[in-house]
C-alpha positions in Angstrom: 93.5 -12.5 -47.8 90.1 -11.1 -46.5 90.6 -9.1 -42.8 88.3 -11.3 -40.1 85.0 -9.9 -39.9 85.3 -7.9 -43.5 82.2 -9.0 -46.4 83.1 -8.8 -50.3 80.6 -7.4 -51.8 79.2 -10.6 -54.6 78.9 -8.8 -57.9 75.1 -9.9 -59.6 75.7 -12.3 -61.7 74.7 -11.4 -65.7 71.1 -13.9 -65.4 70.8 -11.6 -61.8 71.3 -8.6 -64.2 68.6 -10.0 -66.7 66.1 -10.7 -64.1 66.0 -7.5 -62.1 65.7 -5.7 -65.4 62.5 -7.8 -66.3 61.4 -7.2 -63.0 61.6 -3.4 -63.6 60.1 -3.6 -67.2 57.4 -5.8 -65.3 56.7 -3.1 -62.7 56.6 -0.6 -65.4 54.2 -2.5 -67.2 52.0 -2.9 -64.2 51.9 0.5 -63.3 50.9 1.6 -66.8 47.6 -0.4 -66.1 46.9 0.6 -63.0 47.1 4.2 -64.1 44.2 2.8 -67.2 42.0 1.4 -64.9 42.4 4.3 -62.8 38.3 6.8 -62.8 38.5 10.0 -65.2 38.5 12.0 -61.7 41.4 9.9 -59.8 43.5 10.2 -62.9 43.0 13.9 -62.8 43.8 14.1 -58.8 47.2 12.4 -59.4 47.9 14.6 -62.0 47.7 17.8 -59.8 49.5 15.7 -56.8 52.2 15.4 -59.5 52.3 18.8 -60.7 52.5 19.8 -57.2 55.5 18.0 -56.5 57.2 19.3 -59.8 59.2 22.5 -58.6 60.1 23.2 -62.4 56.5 24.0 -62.6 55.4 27.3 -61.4 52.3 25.8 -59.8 54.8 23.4 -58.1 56.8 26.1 -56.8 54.4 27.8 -55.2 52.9 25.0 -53.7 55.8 23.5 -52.4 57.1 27.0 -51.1 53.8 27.5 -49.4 54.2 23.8 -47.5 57.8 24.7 -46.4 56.7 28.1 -45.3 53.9 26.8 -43.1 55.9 24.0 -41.6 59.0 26.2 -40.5 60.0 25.4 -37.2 57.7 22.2 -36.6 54.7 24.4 -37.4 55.6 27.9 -35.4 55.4 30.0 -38.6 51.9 28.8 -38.8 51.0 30.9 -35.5 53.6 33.0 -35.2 52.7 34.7 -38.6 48.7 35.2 -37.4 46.9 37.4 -35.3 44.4 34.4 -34.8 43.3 30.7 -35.6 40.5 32.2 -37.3 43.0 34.1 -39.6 45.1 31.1 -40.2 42.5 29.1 -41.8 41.0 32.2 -44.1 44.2 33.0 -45.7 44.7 28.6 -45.9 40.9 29.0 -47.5 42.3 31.8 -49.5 45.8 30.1 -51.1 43.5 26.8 -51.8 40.7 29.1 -53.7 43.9 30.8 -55.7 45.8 28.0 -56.4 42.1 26.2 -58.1 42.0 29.5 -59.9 45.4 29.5 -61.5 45.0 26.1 -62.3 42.3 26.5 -64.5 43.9 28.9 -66.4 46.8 27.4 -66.7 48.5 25.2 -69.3 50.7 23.6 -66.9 48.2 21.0 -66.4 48.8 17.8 -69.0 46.1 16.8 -70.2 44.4 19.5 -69.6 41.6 18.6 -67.1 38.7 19.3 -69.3 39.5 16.4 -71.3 38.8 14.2 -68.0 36.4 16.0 -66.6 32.7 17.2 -66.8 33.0 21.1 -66.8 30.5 21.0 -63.9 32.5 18.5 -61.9 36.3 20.5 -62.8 35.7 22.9 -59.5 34.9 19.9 -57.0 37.8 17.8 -58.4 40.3 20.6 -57.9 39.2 21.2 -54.6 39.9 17.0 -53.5 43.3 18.0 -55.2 44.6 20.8 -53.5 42.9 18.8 -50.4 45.5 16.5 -51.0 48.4 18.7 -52.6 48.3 21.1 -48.8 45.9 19.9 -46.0 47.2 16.1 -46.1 50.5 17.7 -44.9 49.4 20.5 -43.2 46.6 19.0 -40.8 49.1 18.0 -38.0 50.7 22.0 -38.8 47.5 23.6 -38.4 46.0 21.7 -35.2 49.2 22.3 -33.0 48.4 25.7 -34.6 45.0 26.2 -33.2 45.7 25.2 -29.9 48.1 27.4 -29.1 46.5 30.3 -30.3 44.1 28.7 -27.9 46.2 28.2 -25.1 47.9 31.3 -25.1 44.6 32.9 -24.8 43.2 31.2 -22.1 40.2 29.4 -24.2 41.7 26.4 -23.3 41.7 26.0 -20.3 38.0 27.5 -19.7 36.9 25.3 -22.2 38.1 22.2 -20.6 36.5 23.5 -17.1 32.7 24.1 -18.7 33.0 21.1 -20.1 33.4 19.5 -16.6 30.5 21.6 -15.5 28.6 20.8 -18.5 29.3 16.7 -18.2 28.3 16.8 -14.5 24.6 18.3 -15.8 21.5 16.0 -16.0 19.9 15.8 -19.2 17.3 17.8 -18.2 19.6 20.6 -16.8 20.6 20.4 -20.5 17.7 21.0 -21.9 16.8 17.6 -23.1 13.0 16.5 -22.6 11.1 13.6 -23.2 13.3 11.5 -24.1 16.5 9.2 -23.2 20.2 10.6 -24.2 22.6 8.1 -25.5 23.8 5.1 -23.0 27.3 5.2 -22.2 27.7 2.9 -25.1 26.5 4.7 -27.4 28.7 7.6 -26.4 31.6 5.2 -26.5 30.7 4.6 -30.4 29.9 8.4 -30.9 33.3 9.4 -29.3 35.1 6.7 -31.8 33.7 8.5 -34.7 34.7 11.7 -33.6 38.3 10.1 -33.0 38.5 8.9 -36.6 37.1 12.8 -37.7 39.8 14.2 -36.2 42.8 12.1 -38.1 41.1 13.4 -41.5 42.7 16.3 -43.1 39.9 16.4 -46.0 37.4 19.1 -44.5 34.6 17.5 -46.6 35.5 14.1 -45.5 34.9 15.4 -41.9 31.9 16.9 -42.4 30.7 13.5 -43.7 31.4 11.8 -40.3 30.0 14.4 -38.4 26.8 14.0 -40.2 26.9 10.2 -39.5 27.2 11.0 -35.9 24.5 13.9 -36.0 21.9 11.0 -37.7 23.3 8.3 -35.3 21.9 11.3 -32.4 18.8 11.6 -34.2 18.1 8.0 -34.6 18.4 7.0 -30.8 16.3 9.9 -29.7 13.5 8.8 -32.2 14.0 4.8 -31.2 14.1 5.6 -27.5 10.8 8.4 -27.8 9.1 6.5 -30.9 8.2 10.0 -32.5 10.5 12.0 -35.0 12.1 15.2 -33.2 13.3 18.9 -34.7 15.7 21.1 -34.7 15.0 23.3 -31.8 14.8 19.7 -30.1 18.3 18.4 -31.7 20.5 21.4 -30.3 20.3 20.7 -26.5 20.6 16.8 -27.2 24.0 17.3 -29.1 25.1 19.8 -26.9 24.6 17.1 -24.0 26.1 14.2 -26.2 29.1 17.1 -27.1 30.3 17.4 -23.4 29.7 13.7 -22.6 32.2 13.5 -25.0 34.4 15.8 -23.3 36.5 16.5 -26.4 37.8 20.1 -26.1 39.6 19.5 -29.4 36.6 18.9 -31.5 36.3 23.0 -30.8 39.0 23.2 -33.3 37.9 20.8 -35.5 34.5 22.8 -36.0 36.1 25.7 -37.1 38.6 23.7 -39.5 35.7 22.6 -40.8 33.9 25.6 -41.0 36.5 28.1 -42.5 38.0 25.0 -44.7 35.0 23.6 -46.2 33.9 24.0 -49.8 31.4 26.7 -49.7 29.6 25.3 -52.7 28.8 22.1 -49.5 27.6 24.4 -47.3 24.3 24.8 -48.7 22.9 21.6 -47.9 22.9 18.7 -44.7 26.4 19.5 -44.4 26.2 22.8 -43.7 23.3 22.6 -41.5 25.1 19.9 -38.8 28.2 21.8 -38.8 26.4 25.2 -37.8 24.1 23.2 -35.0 27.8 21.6 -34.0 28.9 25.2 -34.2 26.0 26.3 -31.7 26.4 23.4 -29.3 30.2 24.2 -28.6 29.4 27.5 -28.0 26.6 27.0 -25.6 29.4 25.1 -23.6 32.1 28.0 -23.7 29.7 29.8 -22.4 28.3 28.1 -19.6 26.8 29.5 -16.8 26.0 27.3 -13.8 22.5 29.4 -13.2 21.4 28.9 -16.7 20.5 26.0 -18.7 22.2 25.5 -22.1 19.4 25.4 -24.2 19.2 29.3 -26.4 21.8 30.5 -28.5 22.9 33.5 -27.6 22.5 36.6 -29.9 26.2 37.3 -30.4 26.6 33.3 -31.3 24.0 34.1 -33.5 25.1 37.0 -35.1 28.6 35.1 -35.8 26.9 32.2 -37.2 24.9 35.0 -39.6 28.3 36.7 -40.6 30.5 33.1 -41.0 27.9 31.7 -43.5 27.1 35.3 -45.2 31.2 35.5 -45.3 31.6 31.8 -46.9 28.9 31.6 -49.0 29.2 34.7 -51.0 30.7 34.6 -54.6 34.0 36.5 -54.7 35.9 37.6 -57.8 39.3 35.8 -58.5 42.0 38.2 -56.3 44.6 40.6 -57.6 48.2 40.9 -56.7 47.2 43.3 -54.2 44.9 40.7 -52.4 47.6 38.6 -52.3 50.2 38.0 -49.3 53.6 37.4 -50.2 56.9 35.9 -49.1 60.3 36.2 -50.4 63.2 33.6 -49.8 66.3 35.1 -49.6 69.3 33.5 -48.6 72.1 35.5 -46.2 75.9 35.0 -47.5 78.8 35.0 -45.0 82.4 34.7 -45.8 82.6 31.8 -43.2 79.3 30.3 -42.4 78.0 29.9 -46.6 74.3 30.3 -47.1 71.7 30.3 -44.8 68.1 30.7 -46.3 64.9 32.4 -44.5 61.4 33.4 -46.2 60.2 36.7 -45.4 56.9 38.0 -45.7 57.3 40.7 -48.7 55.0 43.4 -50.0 54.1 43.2 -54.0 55.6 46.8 -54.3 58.5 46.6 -52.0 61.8 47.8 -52.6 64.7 46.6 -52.3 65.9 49.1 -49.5 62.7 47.9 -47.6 63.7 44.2 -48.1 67.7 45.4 -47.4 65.9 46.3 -43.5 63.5 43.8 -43.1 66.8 41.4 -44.2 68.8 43.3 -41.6 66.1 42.5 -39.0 65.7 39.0 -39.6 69.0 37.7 -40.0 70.1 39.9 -37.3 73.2 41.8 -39.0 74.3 45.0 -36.7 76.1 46.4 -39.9 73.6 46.2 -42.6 75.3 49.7 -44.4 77.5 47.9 -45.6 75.1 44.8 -46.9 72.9 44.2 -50.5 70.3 42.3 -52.2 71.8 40.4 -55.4 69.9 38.7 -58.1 72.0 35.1 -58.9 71.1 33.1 -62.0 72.8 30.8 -64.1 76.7 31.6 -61.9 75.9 35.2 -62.1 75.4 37.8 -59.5 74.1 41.4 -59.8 73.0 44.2 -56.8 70.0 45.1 -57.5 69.3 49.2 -57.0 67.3 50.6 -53.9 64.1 51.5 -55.9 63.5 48.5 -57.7 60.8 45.7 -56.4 62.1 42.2 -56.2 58.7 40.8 -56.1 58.1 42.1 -59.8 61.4 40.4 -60.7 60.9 37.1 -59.4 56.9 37.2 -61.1 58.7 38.0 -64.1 61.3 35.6 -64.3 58.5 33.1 -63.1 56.1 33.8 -66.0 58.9 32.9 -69.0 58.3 29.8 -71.2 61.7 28.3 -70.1 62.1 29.1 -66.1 65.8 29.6 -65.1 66.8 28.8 -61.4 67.3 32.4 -59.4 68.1 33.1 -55.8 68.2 36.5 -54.2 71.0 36.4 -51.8 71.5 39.0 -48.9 75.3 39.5 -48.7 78.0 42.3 -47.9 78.7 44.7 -50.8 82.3 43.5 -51.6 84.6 44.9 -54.3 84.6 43.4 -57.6 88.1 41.7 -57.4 87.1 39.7 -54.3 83.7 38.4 -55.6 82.4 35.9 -53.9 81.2 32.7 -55.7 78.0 31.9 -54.4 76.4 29.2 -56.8 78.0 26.2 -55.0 76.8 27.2 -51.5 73.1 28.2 -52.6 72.3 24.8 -54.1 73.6 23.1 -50.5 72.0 25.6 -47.7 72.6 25.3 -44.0 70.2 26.6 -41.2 66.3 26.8 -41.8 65.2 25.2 -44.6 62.6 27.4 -46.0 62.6 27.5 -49.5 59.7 30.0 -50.1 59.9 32.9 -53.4 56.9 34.5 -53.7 53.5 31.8 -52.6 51.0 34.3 -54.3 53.6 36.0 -56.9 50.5 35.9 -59.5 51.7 39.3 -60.7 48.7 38.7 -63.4 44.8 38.6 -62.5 43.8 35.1 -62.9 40.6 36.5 -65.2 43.1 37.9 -67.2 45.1 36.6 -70.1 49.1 36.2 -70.1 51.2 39.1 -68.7 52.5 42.0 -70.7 56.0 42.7 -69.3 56.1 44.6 -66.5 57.0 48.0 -65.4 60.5 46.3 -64.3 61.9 46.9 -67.4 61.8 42.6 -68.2 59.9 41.1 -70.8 59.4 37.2 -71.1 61.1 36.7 -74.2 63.8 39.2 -73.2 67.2 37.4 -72.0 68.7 39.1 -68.9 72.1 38.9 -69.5 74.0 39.5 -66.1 77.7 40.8 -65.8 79.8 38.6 -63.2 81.1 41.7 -61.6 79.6 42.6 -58.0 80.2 46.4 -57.3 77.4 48.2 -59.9 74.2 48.3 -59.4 71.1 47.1 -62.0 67.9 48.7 -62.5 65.1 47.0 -62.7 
């Protein structure tokens, strides 16, 4: 009999069976075509998307390390690791410019993208790519970002006030002459755009609205005058139109834009908007009551001069030493199992260094007594004092056939109470960061494959580990 209230599950039927399997075939079958009818350059996006997502890949790895590294802590680690906003977005700028690199050297990508793509069109597609691989989940990261860094520093807040001050000015107090600003309706519409900006992650997509709302400016100072205007007019208008607006957040969106952006798109229309947009914000951070907003001041100037002198110049693909890099390590207790953190790691670091910095992070008082290991494949080794765990991990990385490695902090323990630790690193408690190394290119990416490395490691040579804890390895 069948307890009140209890449901038998109905086993499908066979013709149930037969259906839902035609129904997947179908599905199958469908997708295949969408993927045909799909442009040379979408197919090629999806491909990188993909690839990004694959952590068997080594461009996967570091891409998906470099997401979970950022978004520790509901974003913190983005600020907390940076001096500045400004600094944030450069070394963003900086992993994007890296990650094109690699991938153009790299045979990871199948088909290769050349056989989709126009040489002369391969650097923009990669660029919508790794848009879409890091800033369509890091957007939300990097705004709450920005505005603490500008928060804690008081911008904020004076923003918002001289933007009070500069909404309460006439258009004339503005610098606006002979002609009629926007109506209220207009700065309605104009305030919409800039709302719809802001949701974009795409710094090029942004820059595309902003130059919609710049020519929507232009073209209601032209109908309401009935004679074309110039630049030296356009400035105090969008300044005007800017605090109207009263958007202190589209400060933040300027410089996204501005650090983020393609320099290759900074040549043209683009580039010209988003440097007056540049100049208008900063007229209203720095206004005075007793002067009207209407002259750039020199040290805007010579900031605009140095930003597109900074962007716009060619720079040579980065060596290891460029390169900032992180570590996850994972800290093994008797009773608590595994609890992972990424730590920011030097290329050349040793293992006594990481030992401390391990110590200091995971807050262990009797760190004497505690090691880095190397676990792969249900083995675990302590690694010696002088060797560089960085070099390791870029060497284990770079063989044809990647085996799964962790390096655990734990207490030195003797050999006939070893710990087993594979079951607890595959099921981590705590902060999920799963970070190795997000710039562990231990190779310039101008230069062809890797000889084996000072370590002692080569790619084709098997590192056969003994199960015993207490001896040290050199590496």
């Amino acid at each position: 009999m069948v307890p009140p209230g209890h449901r038998t599950r109905r086993r499908p039927s066979a013709g149930a069976l037969v259906l839902q399997r035609a129904l997947r075939g179908h599905l199958r079958k469908m997708s295949g075509v969408f993927n045909s009818l799909l442009t040379p350059e979408k197919r090629a996006i999806r491909r990188v998307v993909e690839l990004s997502r694959d952590k068997s890949s080594y461009f996967g790895c570091l891409v998906q390390d470099y997401l979970s590294y950022m978004s520790e802590g509901a974003g913190t680690q983005a600020w907390q690791g940076y001096a500045s906003g400004l600094e944030l977005l450069q070394t963003l700028r900086q992993f994007i410019t890296q990650m094109k690199s690699y991938l153009r050297q790299s045979s990871e990508l199948e088909p290769p993208i050349e056989s989709l793509i126009p040489e002369d069109q391969i650097d923009q597609v990669l660029e919508k790519a790794m848009h879409k691989c890091l800033l369509k989940t890091l957007k939300p990261v990097v705004s709450v970002a920005l505005k603490e860094f500008q928060v804690r520093s008081g911008e904020w807040l004076e923003l918002k006030e001289n933007l009070a001050l500069a909404k309460a000015r006439l258009p004339q107090e503005m610098g606006v002459a002979d002609t009629l600003p926007p109506d209220p309706v207009a700065i309605e519409k104009i305030k919409h755009k800039f709302h719809t900006m802001i949701k974009l992650y795409s710094p090029e997509k942004k820059v595309s609205v902003l130059l919609r709302v710049c020519k929507l400016i232009y073209t209601i100072m032209e109908d309401n005058s009935g004679r074309l205007y110039g630049a030296d007019d356009f400035l105090p208008m969008l300044t005007y139109v800017l605090a109207q607006c009263d958007m202190p957040q589209l400060n933040n969106e300027i410089l996204y834009m501005m650090e983020l952006l393609d320099p290759s798109l900074l040549h043209g229309e683009g580039g010209y908007y988003l440097t007056s947009a540049y100049g208008a914000m900063s007229l209203i951070q720095n206004f005075q009551e007793e002067q009207a907003a209407r002259v750039l001041s020199s040290e805007t100037r010579n900031t605009l001069h140095q930003w597109h002198r900074r962007r716009t110049t060619q720079r040579f693909a980065p060596s290891i030493d460029d390169f900032q890099n992180y570590l996850r390590v994972a800290l093994q207790e008797l009773d608590s199992g595994c609890t992972a953190k990424t730590l920011q790691v030097r290329p050349y670091a040793s293992v006594d260094e990481v030992c401390r910095l391990c110590a200091q992070k995971f807050k262990v008082s009797d760190s004497q007594n505690y090691g880095l290991f190397l676990v792969m494949e249900g083995n675990s080794q302590q690694l010696a004092p002088d060797t560089h765990p960085q070099k390791i991990k870029a060497e284990l990385h770079s063989r044809s056939q990647a085996t799964p490695f962790h390096f655990v902090f734990r207490k030195v323990v003797p050999s006939a109470a070893a710990l087993d630790l594979t079951p607890n690193l595959y099921n981590l408690t705590g902060t999920p960061d799963p970070l190795d190394d997000l710039r562990a290119l231990s190779r310039d990416l101008s230069a062809p494959p890797p000889s084996p490395l000072s370590s002692g490691l080569s790619p084709t040579l098997s590192l056969s580990l003994p199960t015993t804890n207490g001896n040290s390895i050199s590496v």
